[in-house]
mmCIF file of the N, C-alpha and C atoms, coordinates in Angstrom:
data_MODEL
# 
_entry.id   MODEL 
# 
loop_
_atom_site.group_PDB 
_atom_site.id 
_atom_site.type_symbol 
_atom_site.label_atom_id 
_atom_site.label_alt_id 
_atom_site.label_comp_id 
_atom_site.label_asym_id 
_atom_site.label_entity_id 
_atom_site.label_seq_id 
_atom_site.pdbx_PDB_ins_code 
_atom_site.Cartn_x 
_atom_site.Cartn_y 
_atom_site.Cartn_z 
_atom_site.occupancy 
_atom_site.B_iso_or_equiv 
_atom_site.pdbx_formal_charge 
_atom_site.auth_seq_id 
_atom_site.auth_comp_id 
_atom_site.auth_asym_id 
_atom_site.auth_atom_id 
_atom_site.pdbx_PDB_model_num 
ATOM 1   N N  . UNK A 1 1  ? 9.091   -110.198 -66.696 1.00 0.00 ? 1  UNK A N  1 
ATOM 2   C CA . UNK A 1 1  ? 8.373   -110.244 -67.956 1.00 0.00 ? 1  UNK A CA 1 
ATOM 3   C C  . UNK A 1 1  ? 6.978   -109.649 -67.765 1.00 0.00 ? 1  UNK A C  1 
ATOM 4   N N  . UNK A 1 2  ? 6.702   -108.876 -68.568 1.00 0.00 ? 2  UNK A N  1 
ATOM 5   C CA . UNK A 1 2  ? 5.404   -107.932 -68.593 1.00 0.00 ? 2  UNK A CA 1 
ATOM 6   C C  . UNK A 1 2  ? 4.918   -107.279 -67.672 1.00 0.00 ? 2  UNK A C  1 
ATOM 7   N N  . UNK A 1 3  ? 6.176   -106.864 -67.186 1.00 0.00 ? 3  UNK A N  1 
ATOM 8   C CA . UNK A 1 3  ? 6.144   -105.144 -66.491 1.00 0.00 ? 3  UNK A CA 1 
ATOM 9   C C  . UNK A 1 3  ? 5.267   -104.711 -65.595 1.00 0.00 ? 3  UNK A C  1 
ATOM 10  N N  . UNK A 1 4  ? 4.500   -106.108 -64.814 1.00 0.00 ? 4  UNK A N  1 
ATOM 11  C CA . UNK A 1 4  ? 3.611   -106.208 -63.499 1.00 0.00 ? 4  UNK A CA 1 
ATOM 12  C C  . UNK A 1 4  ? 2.178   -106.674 -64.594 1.00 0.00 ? 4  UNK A C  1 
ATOM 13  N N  . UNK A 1 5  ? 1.704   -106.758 -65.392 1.00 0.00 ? 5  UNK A N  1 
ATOM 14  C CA . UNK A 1 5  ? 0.615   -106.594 -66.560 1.00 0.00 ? 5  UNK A CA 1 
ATOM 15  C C  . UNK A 1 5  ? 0.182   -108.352 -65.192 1.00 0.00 ? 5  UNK A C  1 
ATOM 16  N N  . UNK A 1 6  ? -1.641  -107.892 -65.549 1.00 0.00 ? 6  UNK A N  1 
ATOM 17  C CA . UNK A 1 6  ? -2.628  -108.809 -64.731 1.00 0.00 ? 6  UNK A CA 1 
ATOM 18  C C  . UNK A 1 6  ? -3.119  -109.004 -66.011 1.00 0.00 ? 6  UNK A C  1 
ATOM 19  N N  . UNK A 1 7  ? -2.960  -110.007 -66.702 1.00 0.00 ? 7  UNK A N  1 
ATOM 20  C CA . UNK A 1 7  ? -3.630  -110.584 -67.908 1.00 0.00 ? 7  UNK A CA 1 
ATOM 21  C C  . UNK A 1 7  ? -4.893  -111.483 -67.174 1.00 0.00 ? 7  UNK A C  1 
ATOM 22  N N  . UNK A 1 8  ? -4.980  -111.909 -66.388 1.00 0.00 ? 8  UNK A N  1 
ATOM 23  C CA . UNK A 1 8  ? -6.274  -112.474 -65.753 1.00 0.00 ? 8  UNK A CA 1 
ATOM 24  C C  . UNK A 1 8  ? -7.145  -111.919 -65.049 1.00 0.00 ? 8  UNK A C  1 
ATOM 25  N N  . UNK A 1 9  ? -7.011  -110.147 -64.699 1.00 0.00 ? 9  UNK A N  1 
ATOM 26  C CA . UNK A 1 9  ? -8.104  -109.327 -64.160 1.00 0.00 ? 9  UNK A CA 1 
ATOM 27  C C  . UNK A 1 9  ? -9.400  -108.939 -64.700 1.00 0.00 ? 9  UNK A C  1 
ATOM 28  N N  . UNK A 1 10 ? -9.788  -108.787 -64.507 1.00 0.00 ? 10 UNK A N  1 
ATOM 29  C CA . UNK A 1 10 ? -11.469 -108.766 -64.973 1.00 0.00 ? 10 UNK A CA 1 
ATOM 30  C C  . UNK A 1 10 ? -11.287 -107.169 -64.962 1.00 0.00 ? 10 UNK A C  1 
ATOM 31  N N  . UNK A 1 11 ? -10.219 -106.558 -66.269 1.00 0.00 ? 11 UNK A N  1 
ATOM 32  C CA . UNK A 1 11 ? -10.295 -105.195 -66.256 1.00 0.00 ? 11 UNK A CA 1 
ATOM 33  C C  . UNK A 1 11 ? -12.009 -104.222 -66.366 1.00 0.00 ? 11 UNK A C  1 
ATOM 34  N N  . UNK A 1 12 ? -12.650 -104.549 -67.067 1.00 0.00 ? 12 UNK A N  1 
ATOM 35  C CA . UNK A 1 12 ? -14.134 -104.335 -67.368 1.00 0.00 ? 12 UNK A CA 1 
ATOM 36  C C  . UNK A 1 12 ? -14.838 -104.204 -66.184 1.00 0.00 ? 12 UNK A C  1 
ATOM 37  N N  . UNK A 1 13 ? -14.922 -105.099 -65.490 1.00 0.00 ? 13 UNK A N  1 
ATOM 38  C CA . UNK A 1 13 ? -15.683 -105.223 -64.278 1.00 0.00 ? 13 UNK A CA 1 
ATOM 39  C C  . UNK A 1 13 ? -15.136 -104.042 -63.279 1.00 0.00 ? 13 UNK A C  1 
ATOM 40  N N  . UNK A 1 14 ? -14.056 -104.301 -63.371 1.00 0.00 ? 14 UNK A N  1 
ATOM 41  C CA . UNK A 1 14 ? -13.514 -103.331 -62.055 1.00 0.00 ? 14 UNK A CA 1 
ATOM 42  C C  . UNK A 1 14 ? -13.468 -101.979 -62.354 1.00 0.00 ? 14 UNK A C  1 
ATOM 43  N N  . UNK A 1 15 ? -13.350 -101.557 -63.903 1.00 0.00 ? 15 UNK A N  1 
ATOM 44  C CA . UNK A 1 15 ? -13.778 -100.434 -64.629 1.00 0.00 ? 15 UNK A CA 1 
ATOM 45  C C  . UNK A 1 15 ? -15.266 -99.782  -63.669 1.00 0.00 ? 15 UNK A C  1 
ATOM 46  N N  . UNK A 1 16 ? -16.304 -100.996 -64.110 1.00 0.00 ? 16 UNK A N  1 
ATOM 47  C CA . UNK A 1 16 ? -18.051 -100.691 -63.763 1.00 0.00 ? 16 UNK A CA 1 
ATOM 48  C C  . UNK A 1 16 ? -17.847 -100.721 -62.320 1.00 0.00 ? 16 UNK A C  1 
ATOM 49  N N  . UNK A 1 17 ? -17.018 -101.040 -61.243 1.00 0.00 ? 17 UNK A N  1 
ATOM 50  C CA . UNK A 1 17 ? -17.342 -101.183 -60.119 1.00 0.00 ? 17 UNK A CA 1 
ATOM 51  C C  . UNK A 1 17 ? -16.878 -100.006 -59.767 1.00 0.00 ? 17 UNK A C  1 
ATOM 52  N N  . UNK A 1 18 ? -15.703 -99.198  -60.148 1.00 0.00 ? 18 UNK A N  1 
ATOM 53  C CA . UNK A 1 18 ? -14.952 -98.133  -59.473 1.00 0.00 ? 18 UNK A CA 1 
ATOM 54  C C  . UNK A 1 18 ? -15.765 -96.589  -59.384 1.00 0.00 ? 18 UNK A C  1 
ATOM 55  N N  . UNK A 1 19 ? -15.584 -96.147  -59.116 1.00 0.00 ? 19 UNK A N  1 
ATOM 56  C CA . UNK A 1 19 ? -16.016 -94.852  -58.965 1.00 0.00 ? 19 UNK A CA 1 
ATOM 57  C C  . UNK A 1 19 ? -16.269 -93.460  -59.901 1.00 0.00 ? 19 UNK A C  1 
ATOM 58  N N  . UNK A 1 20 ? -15.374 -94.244  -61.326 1.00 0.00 ? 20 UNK A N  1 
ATOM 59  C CA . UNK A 1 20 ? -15.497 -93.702  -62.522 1.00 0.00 ? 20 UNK A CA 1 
ATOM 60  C C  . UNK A 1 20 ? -16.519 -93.095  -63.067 1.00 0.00 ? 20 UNK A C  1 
ATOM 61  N N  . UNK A 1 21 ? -16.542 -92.130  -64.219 1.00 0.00 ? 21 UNK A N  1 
ATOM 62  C CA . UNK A 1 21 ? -17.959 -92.573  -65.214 1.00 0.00 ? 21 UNK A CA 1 
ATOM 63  C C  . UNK A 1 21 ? -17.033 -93.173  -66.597 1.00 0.00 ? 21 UNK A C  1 
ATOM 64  N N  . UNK A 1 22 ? -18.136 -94.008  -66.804 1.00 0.00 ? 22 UNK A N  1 
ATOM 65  C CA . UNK A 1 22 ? -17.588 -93.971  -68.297 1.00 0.00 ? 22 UNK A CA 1 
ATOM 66  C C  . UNK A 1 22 ? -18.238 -93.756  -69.344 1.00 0.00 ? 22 UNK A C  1 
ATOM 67  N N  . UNK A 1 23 ? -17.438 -93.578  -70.179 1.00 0.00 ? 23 UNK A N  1 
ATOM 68  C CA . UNK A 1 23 ? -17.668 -93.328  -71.307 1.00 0.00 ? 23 UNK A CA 1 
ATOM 69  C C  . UNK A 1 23 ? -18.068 -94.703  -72.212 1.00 0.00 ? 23 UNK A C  1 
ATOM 70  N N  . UNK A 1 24 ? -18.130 -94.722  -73.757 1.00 0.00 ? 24 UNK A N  1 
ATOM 71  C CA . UNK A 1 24 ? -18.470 -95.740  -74.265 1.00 0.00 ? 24 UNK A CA 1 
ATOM 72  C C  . UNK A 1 24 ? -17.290 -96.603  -74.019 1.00 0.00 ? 24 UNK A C  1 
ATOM 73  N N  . UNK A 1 25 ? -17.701 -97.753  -74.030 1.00 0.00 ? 25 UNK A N  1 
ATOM 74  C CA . UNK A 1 25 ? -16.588 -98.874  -73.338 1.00 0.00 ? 25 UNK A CA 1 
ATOM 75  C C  . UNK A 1 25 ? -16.989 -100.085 -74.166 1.00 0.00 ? 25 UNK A C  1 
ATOM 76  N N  . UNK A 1 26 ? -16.041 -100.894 -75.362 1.00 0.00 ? 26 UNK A N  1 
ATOM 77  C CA . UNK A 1 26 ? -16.260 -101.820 -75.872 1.00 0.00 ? 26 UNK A CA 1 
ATOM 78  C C  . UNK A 1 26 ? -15.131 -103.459 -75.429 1.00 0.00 ? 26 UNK A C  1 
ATOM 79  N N  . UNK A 1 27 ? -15.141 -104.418 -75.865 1.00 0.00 ? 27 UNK A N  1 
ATOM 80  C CA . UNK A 1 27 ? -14.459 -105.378 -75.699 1.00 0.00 ? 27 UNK A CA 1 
ATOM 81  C C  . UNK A 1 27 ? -14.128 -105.500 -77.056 1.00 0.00 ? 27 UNK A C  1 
ATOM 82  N N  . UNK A 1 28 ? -12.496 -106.068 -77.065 1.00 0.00 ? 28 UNK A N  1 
ATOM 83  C CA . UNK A 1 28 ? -12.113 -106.155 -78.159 1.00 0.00 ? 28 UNK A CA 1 
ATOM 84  C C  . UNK A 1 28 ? -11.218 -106.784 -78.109 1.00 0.00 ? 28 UNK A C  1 
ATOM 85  N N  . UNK A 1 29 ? -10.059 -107.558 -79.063 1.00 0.00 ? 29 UNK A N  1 
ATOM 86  C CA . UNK A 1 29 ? -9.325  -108.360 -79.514 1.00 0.00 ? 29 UNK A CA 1 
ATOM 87  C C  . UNK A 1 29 ? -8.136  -107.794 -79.915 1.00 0.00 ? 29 UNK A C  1 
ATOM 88  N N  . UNK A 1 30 ? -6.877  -107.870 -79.324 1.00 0.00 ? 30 UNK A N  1 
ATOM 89  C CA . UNK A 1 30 ? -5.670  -106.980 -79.856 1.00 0.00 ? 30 UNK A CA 1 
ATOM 90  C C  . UNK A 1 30 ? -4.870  -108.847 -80.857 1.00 0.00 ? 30 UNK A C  1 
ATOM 91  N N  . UNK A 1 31 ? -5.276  -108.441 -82.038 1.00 0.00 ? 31 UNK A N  1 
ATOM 92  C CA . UNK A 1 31 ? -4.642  -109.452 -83.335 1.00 0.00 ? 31 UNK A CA 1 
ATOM 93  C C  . UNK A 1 31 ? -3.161  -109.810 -82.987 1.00 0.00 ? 31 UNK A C  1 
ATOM 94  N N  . UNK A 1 32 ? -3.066  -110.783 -83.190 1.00 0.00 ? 32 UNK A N  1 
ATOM 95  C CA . UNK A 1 32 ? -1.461  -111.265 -83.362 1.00 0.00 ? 32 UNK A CA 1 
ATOM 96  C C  . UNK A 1 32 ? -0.671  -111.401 -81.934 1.00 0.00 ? 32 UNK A C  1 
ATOM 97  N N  . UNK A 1 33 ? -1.343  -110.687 -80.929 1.00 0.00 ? 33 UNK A N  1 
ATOM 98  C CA . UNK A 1 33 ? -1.046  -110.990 -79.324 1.00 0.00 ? 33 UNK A CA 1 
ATOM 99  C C  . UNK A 1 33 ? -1.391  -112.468 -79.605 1.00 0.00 ? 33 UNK A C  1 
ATOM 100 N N  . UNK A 1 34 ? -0.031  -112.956 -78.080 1.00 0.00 ? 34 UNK A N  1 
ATOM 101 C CA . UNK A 1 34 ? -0.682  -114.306 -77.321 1.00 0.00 ? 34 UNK A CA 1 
ATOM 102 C C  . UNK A 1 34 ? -1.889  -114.167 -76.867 1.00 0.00 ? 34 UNK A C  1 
ATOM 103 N N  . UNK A 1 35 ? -2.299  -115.437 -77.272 1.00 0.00 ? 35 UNK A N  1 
ATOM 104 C CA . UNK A 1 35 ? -3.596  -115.288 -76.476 1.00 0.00 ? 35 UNK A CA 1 
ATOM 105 C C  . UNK A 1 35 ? -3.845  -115.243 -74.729 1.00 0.00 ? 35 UNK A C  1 
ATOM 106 N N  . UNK A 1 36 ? -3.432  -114.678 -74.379 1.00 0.00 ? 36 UNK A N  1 
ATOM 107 C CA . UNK A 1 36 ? -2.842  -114.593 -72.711 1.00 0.00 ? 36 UNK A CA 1 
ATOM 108 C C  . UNK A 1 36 ? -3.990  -113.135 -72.886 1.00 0.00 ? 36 UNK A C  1 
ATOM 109 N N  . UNK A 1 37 ? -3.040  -112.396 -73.624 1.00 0.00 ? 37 UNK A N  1 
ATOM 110 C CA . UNK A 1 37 ? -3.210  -111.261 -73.542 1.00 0.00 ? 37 UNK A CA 1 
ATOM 111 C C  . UNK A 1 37 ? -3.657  -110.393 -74.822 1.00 0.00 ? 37 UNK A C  1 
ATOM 112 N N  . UNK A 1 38 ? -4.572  -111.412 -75.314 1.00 0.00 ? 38 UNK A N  1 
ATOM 113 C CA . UNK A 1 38 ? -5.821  -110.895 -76.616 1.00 0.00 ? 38 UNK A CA 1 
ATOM 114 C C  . UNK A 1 38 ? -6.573  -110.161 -76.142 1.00 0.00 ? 38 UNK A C  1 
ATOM 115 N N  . UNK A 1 39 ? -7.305  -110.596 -75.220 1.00 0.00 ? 39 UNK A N  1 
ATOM 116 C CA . UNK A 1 39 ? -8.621  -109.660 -74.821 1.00 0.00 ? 39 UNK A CA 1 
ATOM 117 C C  . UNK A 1 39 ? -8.228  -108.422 -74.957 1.00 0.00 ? 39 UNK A C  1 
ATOM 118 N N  . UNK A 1 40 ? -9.201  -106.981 -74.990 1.00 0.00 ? 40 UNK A N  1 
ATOM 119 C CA . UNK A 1 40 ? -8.610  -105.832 -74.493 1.00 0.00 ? 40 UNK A CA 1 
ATOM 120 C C  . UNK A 1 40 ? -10.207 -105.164 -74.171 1.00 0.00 ? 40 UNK A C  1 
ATOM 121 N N  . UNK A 1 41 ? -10.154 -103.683 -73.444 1.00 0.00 ? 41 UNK A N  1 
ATOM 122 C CA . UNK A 1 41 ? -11.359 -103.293 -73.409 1.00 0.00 ? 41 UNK A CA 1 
ATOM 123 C C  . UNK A 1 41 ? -11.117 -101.504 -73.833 1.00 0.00 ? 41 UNK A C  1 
ATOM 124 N N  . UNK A 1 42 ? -11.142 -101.240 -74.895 1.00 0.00 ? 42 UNK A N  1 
ATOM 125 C CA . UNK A 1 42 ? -11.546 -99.888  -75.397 1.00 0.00 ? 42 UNK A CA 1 
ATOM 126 C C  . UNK A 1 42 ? -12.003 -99.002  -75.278 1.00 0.00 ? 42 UNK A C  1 
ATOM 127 N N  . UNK A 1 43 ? -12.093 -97.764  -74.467 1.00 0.00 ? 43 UNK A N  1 
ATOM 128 C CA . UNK A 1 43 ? -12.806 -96.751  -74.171 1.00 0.00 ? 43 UNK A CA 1 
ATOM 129 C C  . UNK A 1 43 ? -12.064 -95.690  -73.521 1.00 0.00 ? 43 UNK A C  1 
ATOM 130 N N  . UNK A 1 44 ? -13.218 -95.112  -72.842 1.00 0.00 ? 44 UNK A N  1 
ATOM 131 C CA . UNK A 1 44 ? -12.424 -93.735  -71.981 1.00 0.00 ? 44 UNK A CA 1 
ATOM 132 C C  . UNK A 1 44 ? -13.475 -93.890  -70.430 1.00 0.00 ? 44 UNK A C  1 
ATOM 133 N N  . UNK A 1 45 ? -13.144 -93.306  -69.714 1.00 0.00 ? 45 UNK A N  1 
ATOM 134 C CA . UNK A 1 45 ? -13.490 -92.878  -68.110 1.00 0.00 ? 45 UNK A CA 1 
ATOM 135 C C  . UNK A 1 45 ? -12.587 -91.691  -67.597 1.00 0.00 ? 45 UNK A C  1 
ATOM 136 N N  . UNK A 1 46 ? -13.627 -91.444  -66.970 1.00 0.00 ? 46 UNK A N  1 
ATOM 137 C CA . UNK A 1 46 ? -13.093 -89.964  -65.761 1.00 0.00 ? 46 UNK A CA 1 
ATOM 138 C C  . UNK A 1 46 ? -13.485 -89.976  -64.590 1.00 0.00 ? 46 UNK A C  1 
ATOM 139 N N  . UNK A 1 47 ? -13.191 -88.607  -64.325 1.00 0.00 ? 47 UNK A N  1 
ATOM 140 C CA . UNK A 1 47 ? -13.940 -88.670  -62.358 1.00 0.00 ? 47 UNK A CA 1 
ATOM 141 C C  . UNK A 1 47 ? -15.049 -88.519  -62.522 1.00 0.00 ? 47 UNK A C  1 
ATOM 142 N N  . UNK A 1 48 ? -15.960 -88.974  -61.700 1.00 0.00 ? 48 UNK A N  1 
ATOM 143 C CA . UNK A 1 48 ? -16.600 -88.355  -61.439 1.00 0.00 ? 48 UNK A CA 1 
ATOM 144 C C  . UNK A 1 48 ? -17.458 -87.046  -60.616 1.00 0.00 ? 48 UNK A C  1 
# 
């Protein structure tokens, strides 16, 4: 069930820690999900 998915990773953080750049990056709420897996984080990144 859910296809390896880390609903408890601190996706955001590890976003800012990696080696990326990013782009604008918001937090947000995917509606009508369990709440397991409401959170979400919105944006884009590349190489740098």
């Amino acid at each position: 069930m859910g296809g390896g998915c880390h609903p408890n990773r601190d996706t955001r953080g590890l976003l800012e820690r990696s080696s990326l750049e990013l782009g604008e990056v918001t937090d947000a709420r995917i509606p009508k999900a369990p709440a397991i897996v409401r959170p979400a984080v919105v944006g884009s990144a590349r190489r740098a």
